[in-house]
C-alpha positions in Angstrom: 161.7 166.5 65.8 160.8 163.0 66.4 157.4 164.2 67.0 157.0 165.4 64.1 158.7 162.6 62.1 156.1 160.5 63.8 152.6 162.9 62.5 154.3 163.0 58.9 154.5 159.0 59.5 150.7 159.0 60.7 149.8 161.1 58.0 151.2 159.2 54.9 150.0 155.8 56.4 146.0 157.8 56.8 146.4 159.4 53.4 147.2 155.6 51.8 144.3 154.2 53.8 142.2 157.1 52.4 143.0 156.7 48.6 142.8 152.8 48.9 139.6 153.4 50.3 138.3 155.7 47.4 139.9 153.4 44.6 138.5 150.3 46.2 134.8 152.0 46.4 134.9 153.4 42.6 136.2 150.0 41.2 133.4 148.5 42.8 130.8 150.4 42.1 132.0 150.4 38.4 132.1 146.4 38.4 128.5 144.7 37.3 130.5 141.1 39.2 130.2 143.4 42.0 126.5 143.9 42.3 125.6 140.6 41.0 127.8 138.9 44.0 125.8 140.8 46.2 122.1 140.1 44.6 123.6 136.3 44.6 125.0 136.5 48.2 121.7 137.7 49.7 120.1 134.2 48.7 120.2 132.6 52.0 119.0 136.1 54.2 115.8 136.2 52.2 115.1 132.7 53.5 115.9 134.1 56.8 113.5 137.1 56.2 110.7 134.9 54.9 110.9 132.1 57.6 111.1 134.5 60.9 108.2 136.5 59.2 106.3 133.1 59.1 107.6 132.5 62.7 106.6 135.5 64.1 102.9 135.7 62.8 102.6 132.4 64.5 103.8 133.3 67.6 104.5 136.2 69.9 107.9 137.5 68.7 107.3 141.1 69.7 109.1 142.2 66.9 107.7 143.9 63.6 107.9 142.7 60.1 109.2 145.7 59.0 112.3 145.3 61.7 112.7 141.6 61.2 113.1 142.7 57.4 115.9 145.2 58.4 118.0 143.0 60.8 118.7 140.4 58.4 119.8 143.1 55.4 121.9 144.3 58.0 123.6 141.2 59.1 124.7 140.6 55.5 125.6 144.1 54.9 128.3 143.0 58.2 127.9 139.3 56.9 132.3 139.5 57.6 131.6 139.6 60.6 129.6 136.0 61.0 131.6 134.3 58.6 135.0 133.9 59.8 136.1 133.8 56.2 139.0 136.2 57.9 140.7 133.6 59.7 141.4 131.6 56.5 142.9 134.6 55.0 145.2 135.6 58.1 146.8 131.7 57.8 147.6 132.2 54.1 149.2 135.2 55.2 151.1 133.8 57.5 152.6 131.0 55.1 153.1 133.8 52.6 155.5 135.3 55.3 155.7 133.8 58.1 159.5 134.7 58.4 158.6 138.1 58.7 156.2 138.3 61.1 157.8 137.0 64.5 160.6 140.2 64.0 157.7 142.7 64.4 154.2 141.8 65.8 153.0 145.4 65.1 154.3 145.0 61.4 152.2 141.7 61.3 148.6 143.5 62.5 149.0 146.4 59.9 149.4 143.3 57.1 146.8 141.6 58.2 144.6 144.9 59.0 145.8 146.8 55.1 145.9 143.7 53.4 142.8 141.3 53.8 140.5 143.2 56.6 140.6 146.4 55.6 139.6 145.3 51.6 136.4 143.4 53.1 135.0 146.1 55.1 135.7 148.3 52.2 133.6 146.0 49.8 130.9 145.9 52.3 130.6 149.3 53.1 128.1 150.8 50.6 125.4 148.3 51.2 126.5 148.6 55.2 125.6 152.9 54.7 122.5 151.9 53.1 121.1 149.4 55.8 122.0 151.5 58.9 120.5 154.8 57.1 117.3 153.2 56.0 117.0 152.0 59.5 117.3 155.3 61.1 115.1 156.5 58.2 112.1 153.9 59.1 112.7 155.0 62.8 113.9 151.1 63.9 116.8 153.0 65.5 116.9 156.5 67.4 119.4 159.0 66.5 121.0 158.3 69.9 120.8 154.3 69.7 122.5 155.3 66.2 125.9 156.7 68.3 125.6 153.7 70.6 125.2 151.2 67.5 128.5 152.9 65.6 130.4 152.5 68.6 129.7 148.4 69.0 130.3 148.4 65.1 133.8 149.4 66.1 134.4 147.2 69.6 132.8 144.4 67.6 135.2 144.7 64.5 138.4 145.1 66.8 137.5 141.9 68.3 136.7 140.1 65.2 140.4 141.3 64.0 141.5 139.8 67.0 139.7 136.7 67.3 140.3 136.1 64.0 144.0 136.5 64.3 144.4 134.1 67.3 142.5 131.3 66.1 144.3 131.4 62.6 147.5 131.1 64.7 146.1 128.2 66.6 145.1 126.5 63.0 148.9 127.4 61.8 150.8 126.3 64.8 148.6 123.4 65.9 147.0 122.1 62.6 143.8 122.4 64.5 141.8 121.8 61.0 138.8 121.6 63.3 139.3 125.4 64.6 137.3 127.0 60.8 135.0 124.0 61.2 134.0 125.2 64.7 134.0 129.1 63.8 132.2 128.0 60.7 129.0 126.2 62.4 129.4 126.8 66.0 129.8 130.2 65.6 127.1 131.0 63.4 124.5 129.1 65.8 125.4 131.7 68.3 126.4 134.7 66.7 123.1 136.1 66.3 123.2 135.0 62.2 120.5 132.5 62.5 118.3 133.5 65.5 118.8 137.3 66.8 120.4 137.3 70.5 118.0 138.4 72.2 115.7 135.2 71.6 118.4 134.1 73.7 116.6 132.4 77.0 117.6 129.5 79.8 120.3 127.5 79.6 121.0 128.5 76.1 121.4 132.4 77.3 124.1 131.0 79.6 125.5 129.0 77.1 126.0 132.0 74.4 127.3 134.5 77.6 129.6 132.2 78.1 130.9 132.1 73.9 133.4 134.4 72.3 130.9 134.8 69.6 128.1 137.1 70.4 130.3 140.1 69.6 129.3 139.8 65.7 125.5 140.6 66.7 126.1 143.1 69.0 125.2 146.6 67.7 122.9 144.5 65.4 120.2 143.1 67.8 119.5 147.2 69.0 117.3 147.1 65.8 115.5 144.9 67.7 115.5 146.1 71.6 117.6 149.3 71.9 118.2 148.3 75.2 121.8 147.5 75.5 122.5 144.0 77.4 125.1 144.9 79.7 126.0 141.0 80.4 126.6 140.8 76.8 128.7 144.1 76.3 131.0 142.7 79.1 131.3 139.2 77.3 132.7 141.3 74.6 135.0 143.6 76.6 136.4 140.5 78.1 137.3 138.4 75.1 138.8 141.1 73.0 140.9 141.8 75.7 142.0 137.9 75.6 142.2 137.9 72.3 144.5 140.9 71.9 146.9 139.9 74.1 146.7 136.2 73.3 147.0 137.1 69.3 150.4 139.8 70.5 151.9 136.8 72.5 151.8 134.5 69.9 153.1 136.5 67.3 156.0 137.6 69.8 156.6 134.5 69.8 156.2 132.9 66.3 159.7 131.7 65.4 160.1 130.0 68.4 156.5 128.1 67.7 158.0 127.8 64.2 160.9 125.8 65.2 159.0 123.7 67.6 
């Protein structure tokens, strides 16, 4: 009996992910603000295009144009994922109701997950499809890299969740105003945003290995070298693991933090 009170539970919760996915896509798609935010967002990346084209026939990149081209449409089809815009929306959550959320951490993650994650990755999803299919399409990616590169998508969202989520509680508890001005700049210096990962050498490949931030470019950089960096996939492993139990902790413990 409870097992089956628990799949009808399951099923409900995936059938109102499911139509708030479809609504969200068709209001969209149905919007002209929609496709003139993106057309407007994608300002910067053709910079980005146009100045590591200009970089690379100078020097010996070992990249081509055509996959240089690709890479950055991709990051801003995941552009969530570099901009940490998630961590200001988890600590207006938590002053919206922060007397809830110490009763029930679980409660707290499927708020923040339904609420103001879930919404973004919708509204980036069609433009997402588009860049990873035309890169299969234009061969930048085998069909097998392609399983490999949905499965970092995934590791690299659930840490993002949880990054994002312990560093909006450090912001809330601490006042550490500094913590979006670090994600912010810091971040995207070593994110693989600006310069892809893999151009990564010396002391400044030590210096990202040892950063929670690489996980953003992860599945990204295989358009560029579908050789996965195994030092890199454990740096991800490693901090989504801290941040998940880090980001439970704290929220097992918010009314106490509250009251201090």
């Amino acid at each position: 009996m409870l097992n089956d009170c628990s799949l009808e539970k399951e099923s409900i919760i995936f059938s109102k992910y499911k139509l708030m996915i479809k609504n969200r896509l068709i209001k969209n798609l149905k919007s002209p603000t929609y496709y003139f935010s993106q057309v407007f967002g994608s300002a910067a990346y053709v910079f980005l295009i146009v100045l590591w084209i200009f970089l690379r026939d100078r020097s010996n990149l070992g990249v081509t144009n055509t996959q240089i081209v690709m890479y950055f449409i991709t990051i801003y089809s995941f552009n969530y994922l570099f901009t940490f815009n998630f961590v200001d929306a988890v600590v207006a959550r938590l002053k919206e109701k922060s007397e809830l959320f110490w009763l029930n951490p679980t409660s707290a993650l499927r708020i923040f997950f339904s609420k103001d994650f879930l919404p973004i990755i919708i509204d980036n999803l069609p433009l997402a499809f588009l860049s990873v299919a035309s890169s299969l399409a234009l061969q930048l990616i085998s069909p097998q890299a392609l399983i490999l590169f949905l499965g970092l998508i995934i590791l690299t969202h659930i840490c993002h969740f949880f990054l994002s989520i312990t560093f909006a509680l450090l912001k809330f508890y601490l006042r550490w105003e500094w913590v979006s001005f670090s994600l912010r700049y810091i971040g995207l210096t070593w994110n693989g945003s600006y310069l892809p990962l893999i151009f990564f050498k010396g002391i400044f490949y030590k210096i990202l290995i040892a950063l929670p931030f690489l996980h953003s470019g992860l599945a990204i950089q295989l358009l560029l070298n579908e050789q996965l960096n195994v030092t890199f996939l454990l740096n991800v492993l490693v901090f989504t693991l801290i941040f998940v139990l880090t980001s439970l902790y704290m929220l097992h413990n918010f009314k106490k933090f509250q009251q201090n």
